[in-house]
C-alpha positions in Angstrom: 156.0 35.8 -31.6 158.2 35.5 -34.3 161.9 37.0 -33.7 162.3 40.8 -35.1 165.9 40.9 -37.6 164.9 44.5 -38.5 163.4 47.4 -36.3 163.5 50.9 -37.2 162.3 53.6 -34.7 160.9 57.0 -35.0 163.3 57.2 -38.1 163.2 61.0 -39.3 165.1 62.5 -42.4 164.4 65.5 -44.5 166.3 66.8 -47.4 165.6 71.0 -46.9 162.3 71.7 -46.8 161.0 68.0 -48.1 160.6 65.7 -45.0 161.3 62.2 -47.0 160.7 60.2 -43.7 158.4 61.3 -40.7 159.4 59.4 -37.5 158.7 56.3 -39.3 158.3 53.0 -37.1 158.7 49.8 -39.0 159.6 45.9 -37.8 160.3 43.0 -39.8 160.3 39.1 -38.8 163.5 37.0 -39.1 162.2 34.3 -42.3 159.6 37.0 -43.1 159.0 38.5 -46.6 158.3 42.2 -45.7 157.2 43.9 -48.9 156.9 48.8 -48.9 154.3 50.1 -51.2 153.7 52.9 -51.4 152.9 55.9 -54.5 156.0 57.4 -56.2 157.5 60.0 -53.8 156.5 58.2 -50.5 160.5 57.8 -49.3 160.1 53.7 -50.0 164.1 53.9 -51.6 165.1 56.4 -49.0 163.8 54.4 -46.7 165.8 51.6 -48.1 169.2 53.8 -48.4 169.0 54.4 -44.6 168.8 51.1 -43.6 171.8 50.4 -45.4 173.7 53.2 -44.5 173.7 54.8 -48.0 172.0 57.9 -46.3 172.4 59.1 -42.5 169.0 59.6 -41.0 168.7 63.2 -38.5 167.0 61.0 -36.0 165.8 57.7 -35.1 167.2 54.1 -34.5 167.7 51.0 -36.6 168.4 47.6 -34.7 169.1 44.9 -37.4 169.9 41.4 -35.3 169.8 43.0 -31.8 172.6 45.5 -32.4 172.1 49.1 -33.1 173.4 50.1 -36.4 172.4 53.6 -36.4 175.8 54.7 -36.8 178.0 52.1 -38.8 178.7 53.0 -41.8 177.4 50.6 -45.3 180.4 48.2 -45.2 179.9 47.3 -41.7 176.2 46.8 -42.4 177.4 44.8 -45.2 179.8 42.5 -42.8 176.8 42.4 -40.7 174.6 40.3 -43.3 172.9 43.8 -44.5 172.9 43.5 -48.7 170.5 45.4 -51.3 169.5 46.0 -54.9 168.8 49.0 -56.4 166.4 50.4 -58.3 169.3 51.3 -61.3 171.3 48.0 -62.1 174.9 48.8 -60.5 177.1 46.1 -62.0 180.3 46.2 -63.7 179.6 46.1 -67.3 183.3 45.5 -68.8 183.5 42.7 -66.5 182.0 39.4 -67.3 179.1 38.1 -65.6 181.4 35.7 -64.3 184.2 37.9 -62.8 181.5 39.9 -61.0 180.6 37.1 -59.0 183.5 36.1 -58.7 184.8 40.4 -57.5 181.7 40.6 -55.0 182.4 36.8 -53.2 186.0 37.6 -52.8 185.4 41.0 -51.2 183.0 39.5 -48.8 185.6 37.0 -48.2 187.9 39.8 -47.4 190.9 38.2 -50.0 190.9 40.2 -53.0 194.5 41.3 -52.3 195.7 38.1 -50.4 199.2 37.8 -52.0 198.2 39.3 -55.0 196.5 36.1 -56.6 193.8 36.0 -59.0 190.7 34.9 -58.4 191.0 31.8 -60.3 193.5 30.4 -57.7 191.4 29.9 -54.7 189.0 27.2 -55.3 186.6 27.3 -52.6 185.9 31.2 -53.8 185.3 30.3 -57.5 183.6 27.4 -56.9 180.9 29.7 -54.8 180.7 32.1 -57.2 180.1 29.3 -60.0 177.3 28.1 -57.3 175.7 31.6 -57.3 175.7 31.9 -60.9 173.9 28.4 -61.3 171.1 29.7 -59.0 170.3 32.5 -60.8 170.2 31.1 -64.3 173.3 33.2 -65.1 176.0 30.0 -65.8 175.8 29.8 -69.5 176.5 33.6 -69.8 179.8 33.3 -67.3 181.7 34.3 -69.9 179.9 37.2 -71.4 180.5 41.0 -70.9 177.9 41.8 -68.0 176.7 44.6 -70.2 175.7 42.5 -73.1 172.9 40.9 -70.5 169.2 41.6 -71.3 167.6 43.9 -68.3 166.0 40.6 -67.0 169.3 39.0 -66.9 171.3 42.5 -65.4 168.8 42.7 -62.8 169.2 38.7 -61.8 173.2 39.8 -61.9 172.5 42.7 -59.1 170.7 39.7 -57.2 173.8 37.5 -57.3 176.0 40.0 -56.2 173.6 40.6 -53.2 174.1 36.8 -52.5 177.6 37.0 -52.7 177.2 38.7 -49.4 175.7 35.8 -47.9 172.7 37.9 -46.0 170.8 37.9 -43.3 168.1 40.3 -44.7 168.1 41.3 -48.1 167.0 44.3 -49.4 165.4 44.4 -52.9 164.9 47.7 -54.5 162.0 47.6 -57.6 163.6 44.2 -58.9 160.8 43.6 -61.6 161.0 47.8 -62.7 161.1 47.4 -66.6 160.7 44.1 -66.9 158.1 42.6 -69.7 155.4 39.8 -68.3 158.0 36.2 -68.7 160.6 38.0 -67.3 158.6 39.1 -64.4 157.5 35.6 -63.7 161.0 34.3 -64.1 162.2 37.0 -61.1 159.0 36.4 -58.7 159.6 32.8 -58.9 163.6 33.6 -58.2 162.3 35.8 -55.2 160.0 33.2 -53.8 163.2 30.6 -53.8 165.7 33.1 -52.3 163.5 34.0 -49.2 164.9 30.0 -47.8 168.0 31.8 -47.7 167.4 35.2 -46.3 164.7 37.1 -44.8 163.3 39.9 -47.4 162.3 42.9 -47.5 161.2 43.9 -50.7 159.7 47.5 -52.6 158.0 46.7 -55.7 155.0 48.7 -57.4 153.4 45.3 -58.9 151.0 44.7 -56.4 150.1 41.1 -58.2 153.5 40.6 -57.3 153.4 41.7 -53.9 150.6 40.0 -53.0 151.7 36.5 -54.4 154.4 36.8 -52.2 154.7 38.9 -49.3 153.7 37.5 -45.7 154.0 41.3 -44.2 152.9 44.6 -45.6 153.9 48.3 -45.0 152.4 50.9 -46.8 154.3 54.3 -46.8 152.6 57.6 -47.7 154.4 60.8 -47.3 157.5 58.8 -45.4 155.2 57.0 -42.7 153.2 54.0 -42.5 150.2 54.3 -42.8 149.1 50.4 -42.3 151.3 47.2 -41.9 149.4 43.6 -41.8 148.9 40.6 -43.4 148.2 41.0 -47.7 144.5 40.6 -46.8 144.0 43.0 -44.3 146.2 45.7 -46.0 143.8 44.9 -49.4 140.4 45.5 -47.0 141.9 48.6 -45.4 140.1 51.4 -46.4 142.8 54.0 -45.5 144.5 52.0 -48.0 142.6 52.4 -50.6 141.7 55.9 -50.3 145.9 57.0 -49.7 147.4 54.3 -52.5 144.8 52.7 -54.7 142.6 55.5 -55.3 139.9 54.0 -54.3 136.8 54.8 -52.0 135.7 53.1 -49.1 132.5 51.8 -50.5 134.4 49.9 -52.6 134.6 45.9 -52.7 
């Protein structure tokens, strides 16, 4: 059996009357690519902000890498190899694409005030940065304003950032949301490169998508799993079908 990075137990959180997660078990494989589906308003993102820390949950446990991280706050998730994308592009949009590489590699380094020097004078940072930026097709805009980036090329700016933190898991909110059909292509093939690097978990509503690449899936419905298996099995399921795809048993 296959090491767990990720185990969330029993995980409960309700906003008033609206239960957004109901005791919701889920595990995911180090070198996996776990991918949520679910319809809109099944708690996939709020899910997602609770294993970052983004949202406290009012009971439950998360384990990421044998250590319980119920408690810790986002930054020490962060240090911990924890780093997401959201379903919104965050990303600084005066900067260049370049300087936000370069911001989110030297605050994982932990030297953006280190005697007050820019980031320009410590090689080994920009150099990384320059790295990340060649992976994700993002070296000939370096010296653009981030905001002046397509959607495509904002979302694969989030991604970088992400990588900046050097993860363990990565956590990728919607990445191909608004995105027309080349772009699409461009990011799933990016995805299926990126999980060498880091084991994935991954919401997404394009179920070609999702099947081309996950090895694991979850489906949530009314903030539990309903089902979890391989992209076959979860495809046959009929509870599947009848809960997310709207579809009856009888059908093949």
């Amino acid at each position: 059996m296959a090491e767990l990075l990720l185990e969330v137990s029993r995980l409960y959180k309700h906003f008033g009357g609206l239960v957004a997660t109901d005791h919701l078990d889920l595990a995911v494989e180090s070198g996996s690519l776990h991918a949520l589906i679910g319809p809109n308003g099944a708690g996939k993102t709020t899910l997602i902000a609770q294993i970052c820390g983004e949202v406290e949950p009012d009971a439950g446990r998360i384990v990421f890498a044998g250590r319980d991280i119920t408690g810790l706050p986002a930054h020490e998730r962060v240090a911990l190899g924890l780093a997401r994308s959201f379903q919104v592009t965050r990303i600084f949009g005066r900067l260049t694409v370049g300087e936000n590489v370069a911001l989110a590699v030297q605050a994982r380094s932990g030297s953006s005030m280190r005697f007050w020097r820019p980031i320009s004078a410590e090689r080994a940072l920009r150099d990384e940065a320059e790295a990340i930026s060649a992976e994700l097709g993002l070296d000939a805009a370096a010296a653009q304003p981030a905001a002046n980036l397509s959607h495509a090329g904002q979302r694969r700016l989030e991604v970088a950032l992400a990588l900046a933190c050097r993860p363990r898991l990565l956590l990728l909110d919607e990445p191909l949301a608004g995105m027309g059909a080349e772009d699409a292509q461009a990011m799933i093939g990016l995805i299926s490169r990126l999980r060498q690097r880091a084991t994935i978990v991954l919401v997404e509503h394009d179920m070609d998508a999702v099947f081309r690449l996950a090895d694991v899936i979850s489906v949530l419905v009314a903030g539990r799993v309903i089902a979890s298996g391989m992209p076959q099995a979860i495809r046959d399921d009929p509870e599947v079908r009848r809960a997310y795809l709207g579809e009856e048993e009888a059908v093949a």
